[in-house]
TORKOL-4160 file (C-alpha; in steps of 0.2 Angstrom, whole numbers, padded with zeros to 4 digits, m for minus):
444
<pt num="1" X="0517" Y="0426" Z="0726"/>
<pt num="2" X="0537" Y="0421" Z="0724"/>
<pt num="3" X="0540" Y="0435" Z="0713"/>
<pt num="4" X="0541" Y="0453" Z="0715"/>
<pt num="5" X="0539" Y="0465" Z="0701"/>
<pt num="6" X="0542" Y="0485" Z="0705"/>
<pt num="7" X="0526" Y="0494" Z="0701"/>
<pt num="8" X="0513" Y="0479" Z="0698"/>
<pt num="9" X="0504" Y="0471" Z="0712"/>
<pt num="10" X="0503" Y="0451" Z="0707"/>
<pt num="11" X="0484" Y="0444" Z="0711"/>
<pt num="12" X="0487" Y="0425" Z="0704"/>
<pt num="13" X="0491" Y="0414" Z="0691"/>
<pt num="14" X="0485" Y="0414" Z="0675"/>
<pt num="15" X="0493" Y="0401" Z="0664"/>
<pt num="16" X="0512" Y="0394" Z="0663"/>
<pt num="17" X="0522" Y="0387" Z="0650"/>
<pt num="18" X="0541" Y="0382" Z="0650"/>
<pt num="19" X="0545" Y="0399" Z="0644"/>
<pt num="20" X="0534" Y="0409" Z="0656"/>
<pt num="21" X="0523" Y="0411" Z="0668"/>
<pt num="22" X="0508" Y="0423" Z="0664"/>
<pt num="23" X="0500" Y="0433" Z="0679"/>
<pt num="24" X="0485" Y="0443" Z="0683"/>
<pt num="25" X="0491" Y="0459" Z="0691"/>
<pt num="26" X="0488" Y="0478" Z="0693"/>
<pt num="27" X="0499" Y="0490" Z="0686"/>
<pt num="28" X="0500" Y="0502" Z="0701"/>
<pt num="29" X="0503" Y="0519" Z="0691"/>
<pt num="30" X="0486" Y="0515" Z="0681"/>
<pt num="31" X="0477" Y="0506" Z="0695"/>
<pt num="32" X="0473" Y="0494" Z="0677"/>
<pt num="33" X="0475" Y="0476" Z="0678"/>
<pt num="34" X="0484" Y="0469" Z="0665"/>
<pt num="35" X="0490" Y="0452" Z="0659"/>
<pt num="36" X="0509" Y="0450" Z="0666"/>
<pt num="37" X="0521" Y="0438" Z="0656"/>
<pt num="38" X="0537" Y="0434" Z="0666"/>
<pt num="39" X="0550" Y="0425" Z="0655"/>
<pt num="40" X="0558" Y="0410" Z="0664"/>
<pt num="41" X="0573" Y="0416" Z="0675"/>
<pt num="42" X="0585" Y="0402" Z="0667"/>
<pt num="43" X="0583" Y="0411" Z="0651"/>
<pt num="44" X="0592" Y="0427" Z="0655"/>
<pt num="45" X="0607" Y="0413" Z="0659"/>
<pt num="46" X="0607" Y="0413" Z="0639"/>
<pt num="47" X="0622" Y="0424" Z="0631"/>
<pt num="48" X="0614" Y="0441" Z="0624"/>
<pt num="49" X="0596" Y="0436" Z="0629"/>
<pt num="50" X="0593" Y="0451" Z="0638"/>
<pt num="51" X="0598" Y="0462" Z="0622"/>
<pt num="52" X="0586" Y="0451" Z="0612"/>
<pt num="53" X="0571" Y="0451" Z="0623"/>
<pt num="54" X="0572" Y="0470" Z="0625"/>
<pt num="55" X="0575" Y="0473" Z="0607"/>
<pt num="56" X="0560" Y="0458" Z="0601"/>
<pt num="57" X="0548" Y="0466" Z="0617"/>
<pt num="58" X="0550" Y="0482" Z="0610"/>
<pt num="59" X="0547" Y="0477" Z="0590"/>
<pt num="60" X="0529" Y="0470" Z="0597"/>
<pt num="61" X="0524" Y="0485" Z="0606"/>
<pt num="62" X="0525" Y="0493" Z="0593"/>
<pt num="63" X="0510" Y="0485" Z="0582"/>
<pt num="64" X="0496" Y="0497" Z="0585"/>
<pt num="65" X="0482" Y="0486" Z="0579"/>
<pt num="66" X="0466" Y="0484" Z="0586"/>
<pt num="67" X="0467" Y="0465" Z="0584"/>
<pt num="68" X="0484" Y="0462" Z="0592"/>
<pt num="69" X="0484" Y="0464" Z="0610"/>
<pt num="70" X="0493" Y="0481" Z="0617"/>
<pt num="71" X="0508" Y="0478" Z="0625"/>
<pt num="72" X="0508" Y="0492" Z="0638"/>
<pt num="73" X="0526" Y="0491" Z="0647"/>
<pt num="74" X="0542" Y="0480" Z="0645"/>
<pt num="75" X="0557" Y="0478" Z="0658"/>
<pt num="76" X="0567" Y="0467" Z="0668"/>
<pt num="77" X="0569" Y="0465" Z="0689"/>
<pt num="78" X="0581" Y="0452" Z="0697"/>
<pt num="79" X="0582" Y="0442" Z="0683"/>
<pt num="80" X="0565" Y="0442" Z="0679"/>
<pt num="81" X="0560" Y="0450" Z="0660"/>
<pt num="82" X="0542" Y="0455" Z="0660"/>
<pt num="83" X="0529" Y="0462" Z="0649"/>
<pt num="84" X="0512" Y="0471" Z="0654"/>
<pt num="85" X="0497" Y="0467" Z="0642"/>
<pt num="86" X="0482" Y="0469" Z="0640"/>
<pt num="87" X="0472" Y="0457" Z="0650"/>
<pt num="88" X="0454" Y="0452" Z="0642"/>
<pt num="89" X="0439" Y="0443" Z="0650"/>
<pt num="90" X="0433" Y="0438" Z="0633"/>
<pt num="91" X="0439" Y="0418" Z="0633"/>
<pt num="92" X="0449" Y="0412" Z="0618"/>
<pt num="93" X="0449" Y="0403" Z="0604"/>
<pt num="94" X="0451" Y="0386" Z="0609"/>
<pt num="95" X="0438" Y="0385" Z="0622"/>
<pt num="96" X="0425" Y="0391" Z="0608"/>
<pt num="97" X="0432" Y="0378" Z="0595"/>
<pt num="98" X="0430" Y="0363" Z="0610"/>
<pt num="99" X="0412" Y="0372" Z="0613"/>
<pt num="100" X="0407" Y="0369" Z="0595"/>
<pt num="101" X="0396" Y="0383" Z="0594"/>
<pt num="102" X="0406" Y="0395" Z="0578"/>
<pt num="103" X="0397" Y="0395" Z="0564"/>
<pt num="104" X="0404" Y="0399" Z="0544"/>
<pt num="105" X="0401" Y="0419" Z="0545"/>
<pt num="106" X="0411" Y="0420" Z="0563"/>
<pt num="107" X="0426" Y="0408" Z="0557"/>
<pt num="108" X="0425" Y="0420" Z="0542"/>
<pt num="109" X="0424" Y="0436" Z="0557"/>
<pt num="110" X="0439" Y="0429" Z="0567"/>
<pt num="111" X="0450" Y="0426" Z="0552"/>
<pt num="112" X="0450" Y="0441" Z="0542"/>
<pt num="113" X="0452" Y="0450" Z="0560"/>
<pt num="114" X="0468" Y="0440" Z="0562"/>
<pt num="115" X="0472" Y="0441" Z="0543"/>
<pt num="116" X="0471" Y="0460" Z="0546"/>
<pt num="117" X="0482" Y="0459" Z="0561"/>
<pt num="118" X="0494" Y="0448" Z="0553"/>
<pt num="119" X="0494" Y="0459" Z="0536"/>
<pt num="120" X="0503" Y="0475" Z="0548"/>
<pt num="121" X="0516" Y="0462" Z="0558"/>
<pt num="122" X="0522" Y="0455" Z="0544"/>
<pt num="123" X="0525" Y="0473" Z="0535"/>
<pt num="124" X="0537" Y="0477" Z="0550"/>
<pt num="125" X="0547" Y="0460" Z="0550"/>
<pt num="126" X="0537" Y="0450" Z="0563"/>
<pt num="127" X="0533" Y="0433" Z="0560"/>
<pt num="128" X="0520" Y="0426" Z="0573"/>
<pt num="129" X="0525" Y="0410" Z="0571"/>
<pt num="130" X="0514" Y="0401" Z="0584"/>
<pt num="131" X="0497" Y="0405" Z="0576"/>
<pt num="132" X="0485" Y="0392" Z="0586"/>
<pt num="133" X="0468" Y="0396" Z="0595"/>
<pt num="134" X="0476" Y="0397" Z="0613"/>
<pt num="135" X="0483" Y="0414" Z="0606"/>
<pt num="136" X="0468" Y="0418" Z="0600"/>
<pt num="137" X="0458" Y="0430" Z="0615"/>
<pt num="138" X="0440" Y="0440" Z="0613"/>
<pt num="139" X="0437" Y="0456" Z="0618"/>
<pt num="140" X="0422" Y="0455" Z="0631"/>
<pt num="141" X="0412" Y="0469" Z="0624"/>
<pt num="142" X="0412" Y="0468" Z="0609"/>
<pt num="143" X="0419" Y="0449" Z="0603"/>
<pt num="144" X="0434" Y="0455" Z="0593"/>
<pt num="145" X="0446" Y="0444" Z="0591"/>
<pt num="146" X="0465" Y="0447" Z="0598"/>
<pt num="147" X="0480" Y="0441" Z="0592"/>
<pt num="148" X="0491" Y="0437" Z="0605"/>
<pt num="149" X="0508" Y="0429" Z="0611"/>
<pt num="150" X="0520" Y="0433" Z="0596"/>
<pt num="151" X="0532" Y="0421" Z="0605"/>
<pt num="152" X="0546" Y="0433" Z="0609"/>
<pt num="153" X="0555" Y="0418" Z="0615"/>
<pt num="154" X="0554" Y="0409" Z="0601"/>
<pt num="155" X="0559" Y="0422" Z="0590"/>
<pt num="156" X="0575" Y="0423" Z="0600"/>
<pt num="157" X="0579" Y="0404" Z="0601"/>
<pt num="158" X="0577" Y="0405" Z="0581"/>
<pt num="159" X="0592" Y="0417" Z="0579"/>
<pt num="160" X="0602" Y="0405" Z="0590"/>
<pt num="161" X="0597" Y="0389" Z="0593"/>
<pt num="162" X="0581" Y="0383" Z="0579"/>
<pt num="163" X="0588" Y="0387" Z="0561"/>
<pt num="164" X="0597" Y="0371" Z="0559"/>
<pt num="165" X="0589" Y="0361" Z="0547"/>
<pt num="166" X="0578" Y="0348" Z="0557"/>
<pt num="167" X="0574" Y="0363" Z="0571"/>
<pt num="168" X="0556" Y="0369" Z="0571"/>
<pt num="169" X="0548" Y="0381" Z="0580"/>
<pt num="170" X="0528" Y="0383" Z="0584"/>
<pt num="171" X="0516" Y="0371" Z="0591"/>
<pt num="172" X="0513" Y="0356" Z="0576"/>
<pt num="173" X="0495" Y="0354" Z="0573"/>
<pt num="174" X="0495" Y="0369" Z="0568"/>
<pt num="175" X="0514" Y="0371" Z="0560"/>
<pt num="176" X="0516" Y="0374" Z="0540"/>
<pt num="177" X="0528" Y="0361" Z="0531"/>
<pt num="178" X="0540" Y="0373" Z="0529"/>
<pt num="179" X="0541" Y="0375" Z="0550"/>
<pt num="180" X="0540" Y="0356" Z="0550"/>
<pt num="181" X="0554" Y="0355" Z="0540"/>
<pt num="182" X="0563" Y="0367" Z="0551"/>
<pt num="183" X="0566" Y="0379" Z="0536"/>
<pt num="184" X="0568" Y="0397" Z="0538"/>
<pt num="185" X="0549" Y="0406" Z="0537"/>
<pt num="186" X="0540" Y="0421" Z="0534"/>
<pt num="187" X="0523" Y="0430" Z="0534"/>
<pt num="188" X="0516" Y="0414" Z="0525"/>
<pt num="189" X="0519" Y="0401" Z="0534"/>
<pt num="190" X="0507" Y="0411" Z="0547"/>
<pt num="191" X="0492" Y="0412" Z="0532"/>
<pt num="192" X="0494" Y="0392" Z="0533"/>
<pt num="193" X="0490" Y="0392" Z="0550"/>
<pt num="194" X="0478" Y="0402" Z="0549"/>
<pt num="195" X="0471" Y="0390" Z="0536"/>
<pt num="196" X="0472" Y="0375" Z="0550"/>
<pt num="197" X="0464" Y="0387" Z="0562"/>
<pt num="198" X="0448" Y="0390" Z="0551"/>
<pt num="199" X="0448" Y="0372" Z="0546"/>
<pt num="200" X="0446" Y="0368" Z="0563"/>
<pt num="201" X="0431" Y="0380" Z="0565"/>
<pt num="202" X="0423" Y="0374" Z="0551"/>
<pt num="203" X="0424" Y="0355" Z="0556"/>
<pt num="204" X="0427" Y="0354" Z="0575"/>
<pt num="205" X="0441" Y="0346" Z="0572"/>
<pt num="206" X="0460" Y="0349" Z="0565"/>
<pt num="207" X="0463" Y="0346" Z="0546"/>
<pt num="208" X="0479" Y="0331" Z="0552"/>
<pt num="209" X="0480" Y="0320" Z="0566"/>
<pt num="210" X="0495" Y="0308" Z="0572"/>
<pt num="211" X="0499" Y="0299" Z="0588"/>
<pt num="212" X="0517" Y="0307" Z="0588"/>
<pt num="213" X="0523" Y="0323" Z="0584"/>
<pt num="214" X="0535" Y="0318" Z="0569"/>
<pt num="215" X="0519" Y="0309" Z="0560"/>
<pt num="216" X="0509" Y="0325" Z="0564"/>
<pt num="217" X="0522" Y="0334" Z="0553"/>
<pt num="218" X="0526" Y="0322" Z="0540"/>
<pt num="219" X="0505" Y="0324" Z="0536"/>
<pt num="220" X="0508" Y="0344" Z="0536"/>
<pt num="221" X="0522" Y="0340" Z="0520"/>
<pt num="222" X="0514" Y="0327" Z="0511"/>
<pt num="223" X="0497" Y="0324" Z="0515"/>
<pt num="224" X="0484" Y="0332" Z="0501"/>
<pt num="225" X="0473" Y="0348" Z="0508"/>
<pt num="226" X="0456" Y="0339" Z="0515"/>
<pt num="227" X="0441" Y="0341" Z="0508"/>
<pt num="228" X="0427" Y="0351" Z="0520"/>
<pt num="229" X="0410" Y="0341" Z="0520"/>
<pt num="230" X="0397" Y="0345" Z="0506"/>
<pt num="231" X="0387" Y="0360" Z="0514"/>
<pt num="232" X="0404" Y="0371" Z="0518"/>
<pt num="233" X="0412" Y="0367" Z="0501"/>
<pt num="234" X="0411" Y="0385" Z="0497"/>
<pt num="235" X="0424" Y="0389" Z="0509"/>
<pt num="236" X="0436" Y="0375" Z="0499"/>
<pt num="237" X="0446" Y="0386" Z="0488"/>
<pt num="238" X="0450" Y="0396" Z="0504"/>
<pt num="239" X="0458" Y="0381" Z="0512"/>
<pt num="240" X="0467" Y="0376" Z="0496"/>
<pt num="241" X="0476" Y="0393" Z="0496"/>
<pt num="242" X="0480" Y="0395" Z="0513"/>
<pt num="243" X="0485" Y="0378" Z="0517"/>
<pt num="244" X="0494" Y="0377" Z="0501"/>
<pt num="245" X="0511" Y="0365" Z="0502"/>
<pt num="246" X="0522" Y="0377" Z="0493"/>
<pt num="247" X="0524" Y="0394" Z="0498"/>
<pt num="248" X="0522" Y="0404" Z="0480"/>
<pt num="249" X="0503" Y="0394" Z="0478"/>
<pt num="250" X="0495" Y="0403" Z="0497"/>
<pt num="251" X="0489" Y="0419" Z="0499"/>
<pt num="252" X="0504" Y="0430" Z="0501"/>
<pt num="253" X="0496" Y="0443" Z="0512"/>
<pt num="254" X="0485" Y="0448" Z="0523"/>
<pt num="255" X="0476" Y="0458" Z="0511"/>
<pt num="256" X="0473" Y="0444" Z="0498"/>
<pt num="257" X="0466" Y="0434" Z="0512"/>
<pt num="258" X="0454" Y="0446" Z="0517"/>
<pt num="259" X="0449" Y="0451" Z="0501"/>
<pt num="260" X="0445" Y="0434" Z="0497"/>
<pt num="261" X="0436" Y="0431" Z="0511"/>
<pt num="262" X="0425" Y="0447" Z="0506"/>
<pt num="263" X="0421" Y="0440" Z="0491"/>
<pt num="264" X="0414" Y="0424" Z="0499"/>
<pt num="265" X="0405" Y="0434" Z="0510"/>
<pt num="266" X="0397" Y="0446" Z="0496"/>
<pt num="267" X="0393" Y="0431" Z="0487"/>
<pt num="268" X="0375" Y="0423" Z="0486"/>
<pt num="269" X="0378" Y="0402" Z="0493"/>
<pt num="270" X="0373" Y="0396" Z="0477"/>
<pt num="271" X="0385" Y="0405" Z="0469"/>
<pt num="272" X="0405" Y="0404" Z="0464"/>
<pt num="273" X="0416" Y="0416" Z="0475"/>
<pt num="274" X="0425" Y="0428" Z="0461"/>
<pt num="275" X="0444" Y="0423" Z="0462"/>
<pt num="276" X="0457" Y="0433" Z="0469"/>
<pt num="277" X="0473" Y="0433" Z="0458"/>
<pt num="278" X="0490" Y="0436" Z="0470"/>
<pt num="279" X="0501" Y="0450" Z="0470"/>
<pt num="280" X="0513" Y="0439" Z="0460"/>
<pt num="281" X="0509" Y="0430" Z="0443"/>
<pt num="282" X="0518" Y="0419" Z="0445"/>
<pt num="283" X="0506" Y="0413" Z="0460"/>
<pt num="284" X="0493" Y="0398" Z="0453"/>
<pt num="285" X="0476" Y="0398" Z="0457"/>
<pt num="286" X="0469" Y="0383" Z="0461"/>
<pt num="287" X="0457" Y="0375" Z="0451"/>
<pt num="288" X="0443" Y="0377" Z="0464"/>
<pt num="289" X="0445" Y="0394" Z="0460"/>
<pt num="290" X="0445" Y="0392" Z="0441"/>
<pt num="291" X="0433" Y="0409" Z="0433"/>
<pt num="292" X="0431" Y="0418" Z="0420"/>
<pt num="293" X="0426" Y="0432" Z="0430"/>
<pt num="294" X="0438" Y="0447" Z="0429"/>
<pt num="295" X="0452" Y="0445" Z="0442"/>
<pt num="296" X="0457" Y="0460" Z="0456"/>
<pt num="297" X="0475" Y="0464" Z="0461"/>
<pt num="298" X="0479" Y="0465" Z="0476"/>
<pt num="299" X="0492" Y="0475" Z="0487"/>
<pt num="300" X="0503" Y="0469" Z="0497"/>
<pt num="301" X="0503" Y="0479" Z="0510"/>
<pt num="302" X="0491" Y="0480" Z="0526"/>
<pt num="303" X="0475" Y="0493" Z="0526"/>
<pt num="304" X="0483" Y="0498" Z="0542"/>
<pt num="305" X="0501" Y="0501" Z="0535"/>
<pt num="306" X="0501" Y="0522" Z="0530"/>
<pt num="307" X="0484" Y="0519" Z="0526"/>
<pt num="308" X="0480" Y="0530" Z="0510"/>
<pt num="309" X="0463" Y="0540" Z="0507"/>
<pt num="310" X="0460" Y="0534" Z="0489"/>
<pt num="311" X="0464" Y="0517" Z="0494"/>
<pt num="312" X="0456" Y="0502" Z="0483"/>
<pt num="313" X="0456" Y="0484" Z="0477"/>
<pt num="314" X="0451" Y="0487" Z="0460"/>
<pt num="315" X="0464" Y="0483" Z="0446"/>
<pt num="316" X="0478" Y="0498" Z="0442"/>
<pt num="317" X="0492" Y="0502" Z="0431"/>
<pt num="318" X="0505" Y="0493" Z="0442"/>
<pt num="319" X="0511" Y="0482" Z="0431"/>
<pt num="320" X="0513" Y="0463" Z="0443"/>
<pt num="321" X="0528" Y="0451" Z="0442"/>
<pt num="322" X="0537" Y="0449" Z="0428"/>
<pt num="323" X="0551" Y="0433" Z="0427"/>
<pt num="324" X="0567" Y="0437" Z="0419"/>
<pt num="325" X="0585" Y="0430" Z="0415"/>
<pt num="326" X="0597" Y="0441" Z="0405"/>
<pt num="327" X="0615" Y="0442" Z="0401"/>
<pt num="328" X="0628" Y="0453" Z="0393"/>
<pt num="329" X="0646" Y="0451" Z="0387"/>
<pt num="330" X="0659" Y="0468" Z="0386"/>
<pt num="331" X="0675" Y="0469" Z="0382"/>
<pt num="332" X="0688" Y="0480" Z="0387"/>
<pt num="333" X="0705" Y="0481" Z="0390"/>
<pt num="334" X="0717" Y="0484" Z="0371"/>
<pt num="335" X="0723" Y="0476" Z="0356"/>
<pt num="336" X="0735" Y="0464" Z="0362"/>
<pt num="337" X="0726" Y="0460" Z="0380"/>
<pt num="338" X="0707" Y="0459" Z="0378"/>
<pt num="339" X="0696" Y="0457" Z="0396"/>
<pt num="340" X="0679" Y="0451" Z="0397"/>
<pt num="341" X="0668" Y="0456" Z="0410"/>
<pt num="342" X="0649" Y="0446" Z="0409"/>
<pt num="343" X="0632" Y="0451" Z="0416"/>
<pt num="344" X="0619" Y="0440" Z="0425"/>
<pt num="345" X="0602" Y="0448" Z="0431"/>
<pt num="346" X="0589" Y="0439" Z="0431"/>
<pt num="347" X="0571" Y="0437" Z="0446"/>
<pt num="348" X="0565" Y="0426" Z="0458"/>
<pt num="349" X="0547" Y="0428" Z="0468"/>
<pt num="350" X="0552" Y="0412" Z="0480"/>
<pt num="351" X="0565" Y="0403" Z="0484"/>
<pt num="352" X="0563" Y="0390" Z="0473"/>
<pt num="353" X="0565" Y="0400" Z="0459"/>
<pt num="354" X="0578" Y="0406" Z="0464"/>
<pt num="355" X="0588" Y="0388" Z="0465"/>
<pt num="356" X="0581" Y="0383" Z="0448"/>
<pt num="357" X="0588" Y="0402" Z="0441"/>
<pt num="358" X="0605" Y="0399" Z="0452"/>
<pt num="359" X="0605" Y="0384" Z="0442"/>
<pt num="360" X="0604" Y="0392" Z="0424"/>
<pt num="361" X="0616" Y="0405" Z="0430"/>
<pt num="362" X="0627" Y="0391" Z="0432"/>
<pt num="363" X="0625" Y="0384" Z="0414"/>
<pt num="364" X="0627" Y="0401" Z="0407"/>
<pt num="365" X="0644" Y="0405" Z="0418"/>
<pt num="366" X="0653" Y="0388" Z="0411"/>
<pt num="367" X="0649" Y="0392" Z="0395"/>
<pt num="368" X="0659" Y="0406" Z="0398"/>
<pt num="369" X="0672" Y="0403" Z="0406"/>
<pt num="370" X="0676" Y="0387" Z="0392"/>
<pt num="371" X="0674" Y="0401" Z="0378"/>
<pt num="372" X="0684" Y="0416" Z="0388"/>
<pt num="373" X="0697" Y="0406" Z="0400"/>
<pt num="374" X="0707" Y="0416" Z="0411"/>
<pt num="375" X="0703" Y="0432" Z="0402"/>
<pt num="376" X="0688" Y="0431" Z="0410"/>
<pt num="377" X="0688" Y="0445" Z="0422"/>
<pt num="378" X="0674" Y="0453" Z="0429"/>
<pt num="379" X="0657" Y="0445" Z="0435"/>
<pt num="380" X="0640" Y="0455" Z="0439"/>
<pt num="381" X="0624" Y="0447" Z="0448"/>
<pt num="382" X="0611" Y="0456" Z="0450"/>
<pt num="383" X="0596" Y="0448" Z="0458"/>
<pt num="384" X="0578" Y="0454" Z="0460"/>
<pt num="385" X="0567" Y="0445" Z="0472"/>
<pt num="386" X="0556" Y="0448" Z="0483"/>
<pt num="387" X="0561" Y="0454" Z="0501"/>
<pt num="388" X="0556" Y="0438" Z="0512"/>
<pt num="389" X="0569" Y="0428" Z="0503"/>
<pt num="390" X="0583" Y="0441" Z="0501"/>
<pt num="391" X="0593" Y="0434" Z="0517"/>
<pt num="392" X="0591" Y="0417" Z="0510"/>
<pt num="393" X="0598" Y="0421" Z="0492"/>
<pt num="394" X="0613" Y="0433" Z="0500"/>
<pt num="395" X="0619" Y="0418" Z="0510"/>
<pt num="396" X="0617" Y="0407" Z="0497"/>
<pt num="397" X="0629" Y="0415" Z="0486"/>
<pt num="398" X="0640" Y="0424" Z="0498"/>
<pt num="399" X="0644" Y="0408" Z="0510"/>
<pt num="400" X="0662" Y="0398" Z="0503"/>
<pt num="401" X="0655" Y="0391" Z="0486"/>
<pt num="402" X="0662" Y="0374" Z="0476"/>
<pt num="403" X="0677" Y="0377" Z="0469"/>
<pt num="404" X="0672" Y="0367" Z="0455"/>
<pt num="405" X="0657" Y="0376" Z="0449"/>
<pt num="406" X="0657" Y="0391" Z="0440"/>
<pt num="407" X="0651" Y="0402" Z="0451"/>
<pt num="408" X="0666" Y="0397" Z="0464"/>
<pt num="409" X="0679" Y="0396" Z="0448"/>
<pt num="410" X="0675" Y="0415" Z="0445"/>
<pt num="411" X="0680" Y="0419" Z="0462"/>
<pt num="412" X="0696" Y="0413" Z="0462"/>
<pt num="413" X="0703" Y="0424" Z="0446"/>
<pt num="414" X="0690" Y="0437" Z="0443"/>
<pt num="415" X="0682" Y="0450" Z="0450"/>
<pt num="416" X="0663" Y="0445" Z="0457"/>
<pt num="417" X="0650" Y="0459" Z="0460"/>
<pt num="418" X="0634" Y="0455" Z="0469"/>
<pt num="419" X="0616" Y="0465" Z="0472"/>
<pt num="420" X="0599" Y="0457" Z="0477"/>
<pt num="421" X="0585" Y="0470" Z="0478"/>
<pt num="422" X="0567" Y="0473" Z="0478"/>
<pt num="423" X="0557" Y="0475" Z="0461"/>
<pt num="424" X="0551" Y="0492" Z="0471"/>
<pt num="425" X="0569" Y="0499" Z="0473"/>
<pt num="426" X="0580" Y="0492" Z="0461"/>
<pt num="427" X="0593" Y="0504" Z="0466"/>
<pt num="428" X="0592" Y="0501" Z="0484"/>
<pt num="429" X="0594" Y="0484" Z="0492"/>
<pt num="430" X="0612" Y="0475" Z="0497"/>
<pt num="431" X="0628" Y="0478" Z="0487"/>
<pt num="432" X="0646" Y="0470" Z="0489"/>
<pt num="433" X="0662" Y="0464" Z="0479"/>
<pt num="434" X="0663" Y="0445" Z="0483"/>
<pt num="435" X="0682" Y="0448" Z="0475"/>
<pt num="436" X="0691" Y="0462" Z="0468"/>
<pt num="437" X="0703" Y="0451" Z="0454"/>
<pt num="438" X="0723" Y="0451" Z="0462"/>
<pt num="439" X="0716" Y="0451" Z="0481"/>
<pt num="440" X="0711" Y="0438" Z="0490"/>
<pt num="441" X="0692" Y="0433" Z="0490"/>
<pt num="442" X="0682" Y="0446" Z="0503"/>
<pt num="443" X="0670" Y="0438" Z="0515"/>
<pt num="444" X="0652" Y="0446" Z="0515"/>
């Protein structure tokens, strides 16, 4: 072999892409083999690439999951960044898929594995975002399926180079609109794939189909979920949420997915699956799913996240998401100088909720500023959304805003106060003063 890793003996070749090159090799200290992934050397040319990989290597190590594939060392020699996996005899995904041979019940298997897997990486901040059956593998003895390949690259090349609009990241048969779109992501766009993926299993063949890449993604935006041939219509509602166009209408966890898949499974063929409601309220069900049967609630947390002993499904007091816009007027200051300071708190479970509550905001904030004028002097925003989006809506409102709108209007004379937090922790989350009045604006 060319290459020369301290502590690994290289056998051959397994597989290479344009981001590395994985090996079969034995990892001397365990006399183990294991599946070697070297990155590309023309990548540690990149400008704090070897900070990122370290820090993105070590992230996916730690996933202890049975269904994601261990990652057993991390390092770097001459250039060359490794990681030592796991290496499984087991096939994957996409050589059983061509095969033809899955039925329903082990598409069903394979994706509440995943689910399961995915439900834990998504709690700790990673986002797969390549979900496809070439990172799908199979344990030999006992047919598990492993996630693997959480495209440590890719993540990197996201913080620098492919969140520009226009940008995408993940492989596009598989790729949800919101990837296509080149749109910033999280856990969900995942689920969708995952939807593709089981579509595919189901049919033999993918959901969408172009001859070029850009058709393929247009289809993944605007083309209506297909509908599975009469003797797996069952499995339609499942499809329909997963492969949802909007966010806020899929499952938003692993959980719900594999809850919903229990059901199916638990459920007679001649029978309607009971329908599993979101963790939000504000998520539709779709028709398919239409029941009068009583609904369940579901965390939104994986089983394997600090797992609890009285753990269930069934329905509890938590009360689920509840929309909300207020606002409040005080004044201070004296007799002959009055000040006004205003209020704005209102909720967002997606992003374009927030927008359409940004907007209202807006409305409220002229109002205010025709009626007060120049004595208007303090603003508060308080936003509680749910955490996926809370990066989004921070830049929204701390990036240089119109100066003729209200929002930007108020940080030229007054003083502008801003908190997004969790529902959860409503006293935690990120606070800063966007202006304090008589200084210059503050940047975030």
């Amino acid at each position: 072999m060319s290459i020369q890793i301290p502590g690994y003996t290289i056998l051959r070749e397994l597989g290479k892409g344009g981001m590395a090159t994985v090996y079969l090799a034995v990892q001397e200290s365990f006399g183990r083999q294991v599946a070697l992934k070297v990155m590309a050397p023309h990548l540690a040319a990149e400008a704090g690439f070897a900070a990122r990989f370290d820090s993105e290597a070590k992230m996916v190590a730690a996933l202890s999951h049975p269904h994601i594939v261990t990652v057993y060392d991390v390092g770097s020699y001459n250039n060359y960044h490794y990681l030592a996996m796991e290496y499984h005899t087991g096939g994957d995904l996409s050589e059983r898929i061509d095969r033809q041979d899955i039925t329903p019940s082990s598409a069903l298997k394979i994706i509440r594995q995943l689910a399961d897997a995915l439900g834990l990486a998504h709690t700790r901040g990673v986002v797969h975002r390549d979900i496809k059956p070439d990172n799908v593998l199979f344990r030999a003895h006992n047919d598990d399926a492993i996630l693997t390949d959480f495209g440590i690259a890719r993540n990197m090349q996201a913080e620098s180079h492919l969140t520009q609009i226009g940008s995408t990241v993940g492989t596009p048969k598989y790729m949800s609109p919101e990837q296509a779109r080149g749109l910033p992501v999280d856990g969900r766009a995942d689920l969708y794939s995952l939807g593709v993926m089981l579509y595919e299993m189901l049919v033999g063949k993918p959901p969408f189909s172009a001859s070029d890449t850009i058709a393929l993604a247009i289809k993944h935006c605007q083309e209506p979920v297909p509908r599975l041939p009469e003797h797996l219509q069952r499995y339609q509602h499942l499809i329909d949420r997963m492969m949802a166009k909007e966010v806020k209408n899929r499952f938003q966890n692993g959980v719900e997915l594999m809850t919903a898949i229990d059901s199916v499974q638990n459920t007679a063929p001649n029978q309607r699956p009971s329908p599993i409601l979101s963790s939000s309220s504000a998520t539709p069900v779709p028709l398919t799913m239409a029941d009068k049967t009583p609904h369940k609630n579901v965390p939104s947390v994986s089983v394997y996240d600090k797992p609890v002993a009285n753990f269930s499904l069934e329905q509890t007091k938590s009360s689920s998401y509840q929309p909300f816009f207020n606002t409040e007027e005080a004044v201070g200051g004296n007799f002959f100088f009055k000040k006004y300071s205003f209020s704005v708190s209102f909720s967002c479970d997606d992003y374009e909720e927030f927008k359409e509550k940004r907007e209202q905001m807006h409305d409220v904030l002229q109002d205010w500023l025709n009626q007060r004028g120049k004595k208007a002097a303090e603003l508060q925003v308080s936003i509680q959304a749910h955490p996926w989006i809370h990066g989004r809506i921070w830049d929204a409102l701390t990036d240089d805003q119109p100066f003729d709108s209200p929002f930007g209007m108020l940080l030229e004379q007054a003083t502008v106060s801003l908190h997004v937090y969790d529902e959860l922790e409503p006293e935690g989350g990120r606070r800063t003063v966007l202006r304090e009045k008589g200084k210059k604006p503050q940047t975030a």
